[in-house]
C-alpha positions as CSV (number, residue, x, y, z in Angstrom):
1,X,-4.5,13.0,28.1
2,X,-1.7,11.6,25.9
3,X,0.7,14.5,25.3
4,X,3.4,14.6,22.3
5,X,5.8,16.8,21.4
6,X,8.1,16.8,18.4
7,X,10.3,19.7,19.0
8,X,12.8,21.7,16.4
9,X,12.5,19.9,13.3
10,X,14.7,21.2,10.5
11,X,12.3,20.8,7.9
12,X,8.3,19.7,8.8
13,X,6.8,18.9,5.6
14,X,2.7,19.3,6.1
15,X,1.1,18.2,2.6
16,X,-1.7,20.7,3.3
17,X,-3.3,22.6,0.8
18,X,-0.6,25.3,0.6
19,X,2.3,22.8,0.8
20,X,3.8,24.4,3.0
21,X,7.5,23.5,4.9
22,X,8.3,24.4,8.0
23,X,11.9,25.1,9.1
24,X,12.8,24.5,13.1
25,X,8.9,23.6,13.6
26,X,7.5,22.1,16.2
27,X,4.4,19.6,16.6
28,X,2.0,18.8,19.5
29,X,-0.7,15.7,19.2
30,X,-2.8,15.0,22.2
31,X,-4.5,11.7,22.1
32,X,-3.4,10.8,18.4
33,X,-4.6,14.0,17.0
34,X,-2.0,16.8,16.1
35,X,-3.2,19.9,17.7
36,X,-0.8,22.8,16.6
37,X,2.4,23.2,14.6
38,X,4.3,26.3,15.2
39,X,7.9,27.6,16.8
40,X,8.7,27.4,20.8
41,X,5.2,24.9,21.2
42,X,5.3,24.1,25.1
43,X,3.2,21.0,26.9
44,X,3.4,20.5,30.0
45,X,3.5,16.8,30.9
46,X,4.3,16.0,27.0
47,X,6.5,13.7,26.2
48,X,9.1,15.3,23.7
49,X,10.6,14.1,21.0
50,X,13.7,16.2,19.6
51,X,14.1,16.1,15.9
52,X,17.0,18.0,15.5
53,X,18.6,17.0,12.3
54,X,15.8,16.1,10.8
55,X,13.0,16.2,8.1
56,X,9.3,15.6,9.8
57,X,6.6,14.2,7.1
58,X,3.5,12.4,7.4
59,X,3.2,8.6,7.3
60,X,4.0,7.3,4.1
61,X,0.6,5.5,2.6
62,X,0.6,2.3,0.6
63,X,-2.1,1.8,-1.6
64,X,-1.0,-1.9,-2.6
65,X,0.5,-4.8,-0.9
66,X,-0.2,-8.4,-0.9
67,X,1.4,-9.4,2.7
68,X,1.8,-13.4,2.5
69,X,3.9,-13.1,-0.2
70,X,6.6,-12.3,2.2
71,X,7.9,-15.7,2.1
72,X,8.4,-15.9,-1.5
73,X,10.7,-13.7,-2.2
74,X,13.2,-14.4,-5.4
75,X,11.3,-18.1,-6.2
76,X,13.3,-19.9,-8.9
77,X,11.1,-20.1,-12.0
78,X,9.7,-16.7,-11.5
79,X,12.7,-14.4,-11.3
80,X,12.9,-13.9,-14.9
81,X,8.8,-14.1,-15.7
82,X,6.1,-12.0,-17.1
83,X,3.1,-11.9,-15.0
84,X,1.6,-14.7,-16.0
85,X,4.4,-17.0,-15.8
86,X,5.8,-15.8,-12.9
87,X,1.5,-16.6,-11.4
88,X,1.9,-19.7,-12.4
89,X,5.5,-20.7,-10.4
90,X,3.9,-19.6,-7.5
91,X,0.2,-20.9,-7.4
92,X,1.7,-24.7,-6.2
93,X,3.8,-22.7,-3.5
94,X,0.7,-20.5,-2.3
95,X,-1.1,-23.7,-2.0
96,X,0.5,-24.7,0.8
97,X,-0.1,-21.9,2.8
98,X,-1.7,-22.4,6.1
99,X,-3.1,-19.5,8.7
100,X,0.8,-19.4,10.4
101,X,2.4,-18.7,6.9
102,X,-0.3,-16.2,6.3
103,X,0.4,-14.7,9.9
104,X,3.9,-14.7,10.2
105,X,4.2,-13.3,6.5
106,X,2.2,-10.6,7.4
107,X,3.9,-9.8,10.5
108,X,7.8,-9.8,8.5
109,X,5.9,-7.3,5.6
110,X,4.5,-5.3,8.2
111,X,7.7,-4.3,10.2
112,X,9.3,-3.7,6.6
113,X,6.8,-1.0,5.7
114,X,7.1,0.1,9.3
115,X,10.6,0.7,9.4
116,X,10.1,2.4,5.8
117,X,7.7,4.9,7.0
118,X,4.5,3.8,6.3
119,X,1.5,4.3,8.8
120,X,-1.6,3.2,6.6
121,X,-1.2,-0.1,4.4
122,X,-3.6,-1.8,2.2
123,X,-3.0,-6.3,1.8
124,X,-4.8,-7.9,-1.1
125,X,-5.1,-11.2,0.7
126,X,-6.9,-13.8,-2.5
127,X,-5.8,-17.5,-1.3
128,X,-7.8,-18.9,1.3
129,X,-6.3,-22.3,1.4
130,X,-5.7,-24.9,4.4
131,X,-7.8,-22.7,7.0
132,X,-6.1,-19.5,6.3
133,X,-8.6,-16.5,6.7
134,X,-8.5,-12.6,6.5
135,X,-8.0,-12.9,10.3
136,X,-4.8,-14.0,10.3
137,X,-3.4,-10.6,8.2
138,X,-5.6,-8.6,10.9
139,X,-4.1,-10.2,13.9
140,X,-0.6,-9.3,12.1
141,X,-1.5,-5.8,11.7
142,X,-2.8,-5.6,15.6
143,X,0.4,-6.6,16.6
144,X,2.8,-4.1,14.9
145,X,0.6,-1.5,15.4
146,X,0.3,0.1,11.6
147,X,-3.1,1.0,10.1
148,X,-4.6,-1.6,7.8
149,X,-6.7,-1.6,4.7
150,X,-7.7,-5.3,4.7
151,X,-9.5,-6.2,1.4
152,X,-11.3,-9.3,1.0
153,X,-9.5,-10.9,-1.9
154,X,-10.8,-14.1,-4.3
155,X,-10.3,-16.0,-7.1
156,X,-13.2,-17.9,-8.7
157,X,-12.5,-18.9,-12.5
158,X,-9.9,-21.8,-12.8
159,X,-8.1,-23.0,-15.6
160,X,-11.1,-25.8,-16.5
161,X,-13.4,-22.4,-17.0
162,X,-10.6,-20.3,-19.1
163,X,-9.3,-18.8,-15.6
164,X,-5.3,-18.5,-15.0
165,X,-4.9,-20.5,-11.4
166,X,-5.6,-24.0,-11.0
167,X,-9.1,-25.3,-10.2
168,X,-8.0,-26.2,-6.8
169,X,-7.3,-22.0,-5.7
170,X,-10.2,-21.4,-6.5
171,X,-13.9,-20.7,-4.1
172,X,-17.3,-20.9,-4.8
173,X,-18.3,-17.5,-5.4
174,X,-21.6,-17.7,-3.1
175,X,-18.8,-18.6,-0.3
176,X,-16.5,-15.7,-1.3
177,X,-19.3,-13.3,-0.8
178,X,-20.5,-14.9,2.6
179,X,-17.2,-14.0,3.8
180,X,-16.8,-11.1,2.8
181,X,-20.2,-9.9,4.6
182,X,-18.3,-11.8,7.6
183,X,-15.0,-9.7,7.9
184,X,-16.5,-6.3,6.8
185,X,-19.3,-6.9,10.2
186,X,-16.2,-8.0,12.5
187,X,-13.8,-5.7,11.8
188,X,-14.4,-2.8,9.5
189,X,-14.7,0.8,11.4
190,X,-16.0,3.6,9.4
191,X,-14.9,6.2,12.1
192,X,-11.9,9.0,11.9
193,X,-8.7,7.3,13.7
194,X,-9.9,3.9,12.5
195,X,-7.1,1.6,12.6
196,X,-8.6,-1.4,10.2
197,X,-10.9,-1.1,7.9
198,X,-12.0,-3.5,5.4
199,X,-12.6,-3.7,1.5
200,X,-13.7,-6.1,-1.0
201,X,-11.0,-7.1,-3.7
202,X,-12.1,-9.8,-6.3
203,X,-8.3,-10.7,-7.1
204,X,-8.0,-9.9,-11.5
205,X,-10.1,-10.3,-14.5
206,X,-8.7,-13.7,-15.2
207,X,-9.4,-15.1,-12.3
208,X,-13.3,-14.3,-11.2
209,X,-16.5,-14.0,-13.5
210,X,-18.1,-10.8,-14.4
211,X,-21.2,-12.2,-12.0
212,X,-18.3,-11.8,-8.7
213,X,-17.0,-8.3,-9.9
214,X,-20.9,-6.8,-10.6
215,X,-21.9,-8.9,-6.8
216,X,-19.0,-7.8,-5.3
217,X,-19.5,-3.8,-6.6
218,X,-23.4,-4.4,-4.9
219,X,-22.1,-5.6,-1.5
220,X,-19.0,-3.2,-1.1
221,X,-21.4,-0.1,-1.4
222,X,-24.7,-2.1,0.3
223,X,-21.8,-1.9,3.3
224,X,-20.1,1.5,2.2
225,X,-16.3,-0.6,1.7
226,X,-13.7,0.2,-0.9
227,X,-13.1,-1.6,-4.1
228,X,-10.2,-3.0,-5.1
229,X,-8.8,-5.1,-8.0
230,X,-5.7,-5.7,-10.3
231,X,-5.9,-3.6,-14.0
232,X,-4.3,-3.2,-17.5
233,X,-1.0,-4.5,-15.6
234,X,0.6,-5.5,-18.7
235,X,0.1,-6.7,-22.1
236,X,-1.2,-10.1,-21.4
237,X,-3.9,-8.3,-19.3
238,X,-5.2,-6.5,-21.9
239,X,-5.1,-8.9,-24.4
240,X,-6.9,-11.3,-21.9
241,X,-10.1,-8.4,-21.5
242,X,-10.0,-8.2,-25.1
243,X,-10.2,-11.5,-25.6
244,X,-12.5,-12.9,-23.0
245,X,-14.9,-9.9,-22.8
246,X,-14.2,-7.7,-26.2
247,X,-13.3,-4.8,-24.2
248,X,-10.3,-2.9,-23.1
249,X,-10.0,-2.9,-19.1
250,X,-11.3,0.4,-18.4
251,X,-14.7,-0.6,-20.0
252,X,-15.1,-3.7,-18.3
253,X,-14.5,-1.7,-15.2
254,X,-17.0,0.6,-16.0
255,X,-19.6,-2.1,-17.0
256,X,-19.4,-3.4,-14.2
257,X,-19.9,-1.1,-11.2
258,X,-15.8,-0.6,-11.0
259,X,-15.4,3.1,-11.5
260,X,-16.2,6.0,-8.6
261,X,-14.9,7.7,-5.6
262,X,-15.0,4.3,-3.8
263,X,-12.8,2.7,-6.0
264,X,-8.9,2.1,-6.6
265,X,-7.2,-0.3,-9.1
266,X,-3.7,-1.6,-9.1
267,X,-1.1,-0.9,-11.8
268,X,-3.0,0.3,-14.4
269,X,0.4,-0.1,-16.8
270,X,-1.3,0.1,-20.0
271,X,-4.4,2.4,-19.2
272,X,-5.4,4.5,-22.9
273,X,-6.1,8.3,-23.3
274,X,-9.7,7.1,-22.4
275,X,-9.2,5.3,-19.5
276,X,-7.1,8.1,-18.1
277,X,-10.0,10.3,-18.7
278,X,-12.8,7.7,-17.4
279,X,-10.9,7.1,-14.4
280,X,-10.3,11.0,-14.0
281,X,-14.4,11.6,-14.6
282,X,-15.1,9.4,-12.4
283,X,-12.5,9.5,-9.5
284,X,-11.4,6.0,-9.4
285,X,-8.3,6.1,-7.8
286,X,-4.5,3.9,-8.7
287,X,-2.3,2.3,-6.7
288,X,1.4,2.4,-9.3
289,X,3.8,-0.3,-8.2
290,X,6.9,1.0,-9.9
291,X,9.2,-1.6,-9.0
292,X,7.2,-4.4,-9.4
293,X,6.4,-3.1,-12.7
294,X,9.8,-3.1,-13.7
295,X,10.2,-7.1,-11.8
296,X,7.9,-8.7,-14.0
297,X,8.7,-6.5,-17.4
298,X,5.0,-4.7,-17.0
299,X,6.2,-1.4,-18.6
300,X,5.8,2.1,-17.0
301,X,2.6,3.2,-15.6
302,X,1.8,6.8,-17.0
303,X,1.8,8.7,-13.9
304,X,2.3,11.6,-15.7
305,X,-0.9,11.9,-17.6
306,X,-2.4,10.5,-15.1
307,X,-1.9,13.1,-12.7
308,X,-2.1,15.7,-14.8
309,X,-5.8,14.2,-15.7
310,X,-6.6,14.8,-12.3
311,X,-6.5,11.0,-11.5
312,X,-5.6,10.2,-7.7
313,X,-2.7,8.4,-7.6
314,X,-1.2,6.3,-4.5
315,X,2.2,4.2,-4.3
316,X,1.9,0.7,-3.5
317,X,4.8,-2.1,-2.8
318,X,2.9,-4.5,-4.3
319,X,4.1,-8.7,-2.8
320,X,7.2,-9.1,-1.8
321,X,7.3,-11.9,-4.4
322,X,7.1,-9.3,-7.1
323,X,9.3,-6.1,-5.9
324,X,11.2,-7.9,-4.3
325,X,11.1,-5.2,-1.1
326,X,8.6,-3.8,1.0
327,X,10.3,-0.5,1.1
328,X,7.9,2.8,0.1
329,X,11.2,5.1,0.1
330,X,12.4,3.1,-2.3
331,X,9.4,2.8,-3.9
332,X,8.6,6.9,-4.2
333,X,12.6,7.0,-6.1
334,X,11.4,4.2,-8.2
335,X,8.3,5.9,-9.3
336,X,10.6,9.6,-9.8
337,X,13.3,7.6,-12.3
338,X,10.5,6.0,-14.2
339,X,8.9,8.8,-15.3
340,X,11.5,10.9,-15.8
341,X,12.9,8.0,-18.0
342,X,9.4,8.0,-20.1
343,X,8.7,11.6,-20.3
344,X,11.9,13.6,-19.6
345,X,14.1,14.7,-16.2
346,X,11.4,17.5,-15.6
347,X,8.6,15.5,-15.7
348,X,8.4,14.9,-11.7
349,X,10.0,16.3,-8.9
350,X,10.8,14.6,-5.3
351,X,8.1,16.9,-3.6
352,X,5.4,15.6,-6.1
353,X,6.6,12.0,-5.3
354,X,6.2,12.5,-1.4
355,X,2.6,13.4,-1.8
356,X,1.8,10.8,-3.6
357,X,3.6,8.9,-1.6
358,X,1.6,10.6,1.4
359,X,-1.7,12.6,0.7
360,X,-1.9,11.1,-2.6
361,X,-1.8,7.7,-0.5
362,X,-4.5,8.5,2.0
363,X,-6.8,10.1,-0.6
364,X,-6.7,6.4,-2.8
365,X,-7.5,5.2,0.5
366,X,-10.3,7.3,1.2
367,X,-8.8,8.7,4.5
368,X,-9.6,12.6,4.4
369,X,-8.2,12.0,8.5
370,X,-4.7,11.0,6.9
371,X,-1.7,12.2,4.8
372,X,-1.3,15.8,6.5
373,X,0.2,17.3,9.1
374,X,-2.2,20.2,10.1
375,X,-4.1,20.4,13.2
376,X,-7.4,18.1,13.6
377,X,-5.8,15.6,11.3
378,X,-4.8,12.0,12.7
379,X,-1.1,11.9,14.6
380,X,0.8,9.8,11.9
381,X,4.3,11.2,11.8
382,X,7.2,9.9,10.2
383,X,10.6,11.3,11.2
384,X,13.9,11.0,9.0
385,X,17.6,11.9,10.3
386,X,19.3,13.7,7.6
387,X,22.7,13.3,9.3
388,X,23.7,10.1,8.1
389,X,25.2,9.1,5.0
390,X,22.7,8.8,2.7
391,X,22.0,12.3,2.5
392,X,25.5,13.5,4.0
393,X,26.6,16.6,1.8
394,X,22.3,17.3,1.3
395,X,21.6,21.1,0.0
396,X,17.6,20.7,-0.3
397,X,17.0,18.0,2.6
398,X,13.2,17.4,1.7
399,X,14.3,16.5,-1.8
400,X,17.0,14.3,-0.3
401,X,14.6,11.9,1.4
402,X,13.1,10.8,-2.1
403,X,16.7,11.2,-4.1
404,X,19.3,9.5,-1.7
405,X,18.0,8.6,1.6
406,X,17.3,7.7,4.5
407,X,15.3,4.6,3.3
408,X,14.2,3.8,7.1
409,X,12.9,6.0,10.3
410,X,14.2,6.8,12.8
411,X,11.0,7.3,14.4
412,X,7.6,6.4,13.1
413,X,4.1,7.2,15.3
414,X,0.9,5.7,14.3
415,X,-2.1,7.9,16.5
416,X,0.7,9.4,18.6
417,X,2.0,6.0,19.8
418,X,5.9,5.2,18.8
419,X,5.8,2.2,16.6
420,X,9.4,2.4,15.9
421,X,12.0,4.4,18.2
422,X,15.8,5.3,17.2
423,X,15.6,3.2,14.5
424,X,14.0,0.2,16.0
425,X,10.6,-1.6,16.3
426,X,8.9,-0.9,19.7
427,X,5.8,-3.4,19.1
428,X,7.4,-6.2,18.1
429,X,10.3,-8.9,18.6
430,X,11.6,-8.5,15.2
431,X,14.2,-11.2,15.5
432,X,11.9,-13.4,16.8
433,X,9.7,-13.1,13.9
434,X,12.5,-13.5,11.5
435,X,13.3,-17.0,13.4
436,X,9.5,-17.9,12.9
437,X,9.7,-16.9,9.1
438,X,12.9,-18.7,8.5
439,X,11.6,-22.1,9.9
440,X,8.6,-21.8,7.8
441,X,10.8,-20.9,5.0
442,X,13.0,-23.8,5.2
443,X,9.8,-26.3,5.5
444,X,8.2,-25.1,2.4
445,X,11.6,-25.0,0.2
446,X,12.0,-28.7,1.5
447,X,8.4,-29.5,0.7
């Protein structure tokens, strides 16, 4: 039996029901489950792990990430564009992609969200271009060692049939679905402690028919997968749905099969009083990509509502080529300034944003094993010194991690196992992979 102990924690923040926090706590997991939490915990044979100085939470979640953008970070052409735009710089570059880029991307935004926190990622993967498969993001993910939410992205309307990318990103649909019956079989686990699942992710409005989202809706819950798409991210979107289908988003979604516990859009910017309440009825879940909002001019999500709705709402990165980080620190102190800039400096406090940024995560996610740390859940366990600078001079340490720092572990444990130790990766040669990024880099800039 694999024995754990995280002894004498300053602060252990559990996100259960009672919020409670736990000063000079210990923690015991045996075989990737945590087992007790208490004072003076003794194991014999554990391995221990002395967080003095520190605040203990669970693994940070991230309900949205699109991993190969990883090597197009700052693109000229799309540093000062609105969505659209900015799509459009980067379609020629994503066509060039081939399963290494896709790889090795992954890999790089992996160990970013590791050394961040996060346990439990979703990747939007759409461009299947030059061989590249959803494979290639899951061997990444095997490799780190991080949980992974791989959804089966697409993009089946080109420009010839009203569509944003250009004919040649695009799949026939009857393919798109083939495959997606293909990854969910290989890899998908529906069990407690799973470490990849898979979902199905039709890519945005503008860029697949109504047919794909309404087959794609029948085949994610014929195979009990998540749904997952891009909504209401900005202006252009909407105008697009009302446009196109003479609808704001929230109805399209609802038309066609994209509402429900199983369900979790991106952004949702510019949702209405109605689709707030839809999505609340209904428990259709959003992934809010603060700073990627604010990268391409998208506006500010209303969390606020949102939440107060009762919608579940998760934190997501969103592409590297967007953000321009994969940080979800960063991310949670994003998501406090914005809506304290929109609705006033009591609108949202630091705790709130670590539950989204945790249980709010895993319950987008649909992982009732995740997001907690209470005996019988899952052994993900992120652990922060407080004695550095960033929060040097700290009165209220748990509302220091979201409001000043640290933005990276010093330990992070995915099921128990150390993922990163003291700071640094333990599953990976990060430099290595760096090397491997930067020559692909360097080829596709020269291309």
């Amino acid at each position: 039996m694999a024995r754990l102990l995280v002894r004498n924690a300053d602060v252990l923040v559990t996100m259960d029901d009672a919020r409670r926090e736990i000063a000079g706590a210990d923690l015991l997991c045996e075989d990737g489950i945590i087992t007790a939490i208490g004072h003076g915990l003794t194991a014999p044979e554990a391995e221990v792990l002395d967080a003095r100085g520190c605040v203990v939470t669970p693994g940070l979640v991230n309900t949205h990430h699109h991993l190969f953008q990883t090597l197009t970070r700052g693109v000229p052409g799309g540093q000062d564009a609105l969505l659209f735009g900015w799509l459009s710089t980067l379609y020629p570059i994503w066509a060039r992609f081939t399963p290494d880029h896709v790889y090795t991307s992954a890999v790089v935004g992996l160990a970013e969200l590791a050394l961040s926190g996060c346990t439990l990622t979703s990747d939007h993967l759409y461009l299947f271009l030059n061989g590249a498969r959803l494979d290639d993001s899951i061997a990444a993910v095997q490799e780190v060692g991080v949980r992974l939410l791989a959804t089966r992205g697409s993009m089946s309307i080109g420009q010839s049939d009203g569509g944003l990318p250009p004919d040649s990103l695009v799949e026939r649909e009857a393919d798109i679905l083939d495959d997606c019956i293909r990854v969910i079989d290989r890899f998908h686990d529906p069990r407690p402690g799973a470490m990849i699942q898979v979902g199905v992710a039709p890519c945005s409005p503008f860029s697949v028919s109504r047919e794909l989202m309404r087959d794609a809706a029948l085949l994610a819950r014929d195979k009990g997968v998540r749904l997952h798409t891009h909504l209401a991210e900005n202006d252009e979107d909407v105008a697009y749905s009302l446009e196109r289908f003479g609808c704001r988003p929230g109805q399209y979604a609802e038309d066609l099969g994209w509402t429900g516990l199983d369900v979790w859009h991106a952004h949702c910017v510019k949702l209405d009083r109605d689709e707030i309440a839809l999505f609340a009825r209904t428990g259709t879940g959003v992934a809010h990509c603060p700073c990627s909002n604010c990268r391409l001019g998208s506006g500010i999500a209303p969390v606020r509502a949102m939440r107060d709705a009762g919608v579940e709402v998760g934190l997501g990165v969103d592409g590297s080529a967007s953000n321009d980080a994969g940080n979800l620190v960063l991310e949670a102190r994003q998501a406090l300034l914005l809506q304290r800039v929109a609705c006033g400096a009591d609108a949202i406090g630091a705790r709130e944003v670590l539950e989204i940024a945790t249980r709010g995560g895993a319950a987008v996610l649909g992982r009732s094993d995740l997001g907690q740390l209470v005996p019988g859940m899952r052994a993900d366990i992120a652990i922060w010194d407080m004695t550095a600078i960033a929060s040097s001079g700290a009165w209220d340490k748990v509302a220091a991690l979201v409001l000043s720092g640290p933005t990276a572990v010093r330990d992070l444990l995915v099921e128990g196992r150390p993922v990163v130790r003291d700071g640094t990766l333990t599953t990976l040669d990060l430099p290595a992979a760096l090397d491997r990024q930067a020559g692909l880099l360097r080829a596709l800039m020269a291309g």
